[in-house]
C-alpha positions in Angstrom: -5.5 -2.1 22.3 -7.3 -5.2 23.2 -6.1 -7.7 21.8 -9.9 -9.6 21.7 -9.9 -7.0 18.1 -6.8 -9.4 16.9 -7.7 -13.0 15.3 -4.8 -15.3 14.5 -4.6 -14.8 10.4 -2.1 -15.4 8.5 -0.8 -12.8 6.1 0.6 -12.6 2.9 2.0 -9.4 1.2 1.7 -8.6 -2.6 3.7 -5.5 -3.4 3.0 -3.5 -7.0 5.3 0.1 -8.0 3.5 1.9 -10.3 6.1 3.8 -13.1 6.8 4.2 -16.4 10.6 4.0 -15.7 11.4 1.9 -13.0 12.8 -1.7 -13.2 13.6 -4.6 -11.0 17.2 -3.5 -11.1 16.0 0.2 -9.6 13.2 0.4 -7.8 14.6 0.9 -4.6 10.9 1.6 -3.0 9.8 -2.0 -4.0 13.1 -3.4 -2.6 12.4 -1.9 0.5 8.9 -2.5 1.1 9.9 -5.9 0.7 12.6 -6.1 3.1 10.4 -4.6 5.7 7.8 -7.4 5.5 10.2 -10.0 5.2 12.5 -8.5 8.6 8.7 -8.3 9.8 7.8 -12.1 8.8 5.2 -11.1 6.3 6.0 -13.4 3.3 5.6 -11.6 -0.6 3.8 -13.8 -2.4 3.9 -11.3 -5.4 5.8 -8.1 -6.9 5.4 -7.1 -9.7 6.1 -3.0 -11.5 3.5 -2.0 -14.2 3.2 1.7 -16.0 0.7 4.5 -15.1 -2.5 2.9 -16.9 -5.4 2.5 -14.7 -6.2 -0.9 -16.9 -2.7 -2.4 -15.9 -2.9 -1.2 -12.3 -6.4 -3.0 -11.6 -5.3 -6.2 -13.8 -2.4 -6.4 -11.1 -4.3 -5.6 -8.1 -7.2 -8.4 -9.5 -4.2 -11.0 -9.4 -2.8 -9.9 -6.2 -6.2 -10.4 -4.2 -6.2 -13.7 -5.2 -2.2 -14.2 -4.0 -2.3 -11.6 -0.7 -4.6 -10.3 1.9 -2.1 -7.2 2.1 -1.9 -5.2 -0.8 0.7 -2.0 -1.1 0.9 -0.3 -4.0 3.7 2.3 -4.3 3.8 5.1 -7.2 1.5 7.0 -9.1 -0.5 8.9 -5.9 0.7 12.6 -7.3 -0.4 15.3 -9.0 1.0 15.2 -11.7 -1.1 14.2 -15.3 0.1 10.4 -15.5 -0.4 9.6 -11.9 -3.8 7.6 -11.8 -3.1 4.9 -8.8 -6.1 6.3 -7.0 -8.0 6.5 -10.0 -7.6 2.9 -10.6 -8.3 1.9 -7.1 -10.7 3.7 -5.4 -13.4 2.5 -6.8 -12.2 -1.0 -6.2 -12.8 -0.9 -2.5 -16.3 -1.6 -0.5 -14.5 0.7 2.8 -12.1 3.4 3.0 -9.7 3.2 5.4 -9.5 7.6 5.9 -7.5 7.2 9.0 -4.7 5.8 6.9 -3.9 8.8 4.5 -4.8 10.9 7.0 -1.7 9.9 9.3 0.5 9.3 6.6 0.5 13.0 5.6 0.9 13.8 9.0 3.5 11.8 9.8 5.3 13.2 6.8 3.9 16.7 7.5 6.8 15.6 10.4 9.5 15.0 8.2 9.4 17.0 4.8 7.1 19.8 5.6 3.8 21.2 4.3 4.6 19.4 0.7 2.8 16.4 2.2 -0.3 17.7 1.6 0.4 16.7 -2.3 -0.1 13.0 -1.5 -3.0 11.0 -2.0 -2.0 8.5 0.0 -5.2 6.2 0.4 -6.5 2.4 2.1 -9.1 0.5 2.3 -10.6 -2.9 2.0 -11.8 -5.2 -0.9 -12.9 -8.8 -0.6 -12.0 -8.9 2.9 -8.2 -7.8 2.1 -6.3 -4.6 2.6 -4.5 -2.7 -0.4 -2.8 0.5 0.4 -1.9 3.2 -2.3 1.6 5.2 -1.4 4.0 7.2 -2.7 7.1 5.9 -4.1 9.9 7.4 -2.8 11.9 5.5 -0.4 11.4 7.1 2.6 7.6 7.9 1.7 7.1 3.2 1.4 9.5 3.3 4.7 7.4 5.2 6.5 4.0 3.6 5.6 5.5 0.4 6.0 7.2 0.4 9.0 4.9 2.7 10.9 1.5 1.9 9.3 0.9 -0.7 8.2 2.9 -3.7 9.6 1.6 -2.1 13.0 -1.8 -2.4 12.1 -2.2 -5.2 9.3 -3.0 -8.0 11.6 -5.6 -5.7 13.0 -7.2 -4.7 9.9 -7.8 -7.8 8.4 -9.5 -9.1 11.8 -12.0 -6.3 11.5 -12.2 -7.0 7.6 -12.8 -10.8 7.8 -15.6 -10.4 10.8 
């Protein structure tokens, strides 16, 4: 990649898990997500766990955008009838980011079969800031994380702020 596509930015990380049951003391996926940006230098400047209610999840992704330029959301991208992360996102973002879900599934296609075609794994960009909508097992965030998007967020938000 040329590295001319790569502006200096600085980048801060705001980290929300969507679920009804999950607490500080439990959520393992949130934990790790953090730990990755921070062994990656990526400060969290906000974490936060909120139910499956589209309302909650967009009141938490309004007050991350004005914390972060790097959104993850983790939790609530199934099939099942409470899971609405997408719902509530989606139509937040001006650009989609298709690539992203798109190599997620197959990169967990890789690892637990063809059940990865369940996940609605999704990116994009609003007000010139990247949020990314995964699922919330652990291995699903380590995956995203570690091969998605710390690979690629500097690069993103240099095309997104251009």
């Amino acid at each position: 990649m040329d590295q001319k596509h790569i502006s200096p930015i600085h980048i801060a990380a705001a980290i929300i898990t969507v679920s009804s049951t999950r607490t500080r003391e439990n959520d393992t996926s949130g934990k790790t997500i953090n730990e990755l940006f921070k062994k990656a230098g990526i400060p969290v400047a906000h974490y936060v766990i909120v139910p499956d209610q589209i309302e909650m999840i967009r009141s938490e992704v309004y007050q991350s955008l004005a914390k972060s330029n790097c959104i993850v959301i983790n939790g609530g991208t199934g099939l099942t009838h409470d899971d609405c992360t997408i719902e509530a996102v989606l139509p937040l973002l001006e650009k989609k980011i298709d690539g992203f879900g798109e190599l997620f599934r197959l990169k967990s296609y890789q690892e637990i079969g063809t059940s990865s075609m369940l996940s609605r794994a999704l990116a994009g960009v609003c007000h010139k800031k990247a949020i990314f909508c995964i699922p919330g097992s652990t291995p699903a965030v380590t995956l995203a994380t570690n091969e998605l998007i710390i690979p690629e967020i500097a690069h993103i938000l240099s095309h997104a702020n251009k």
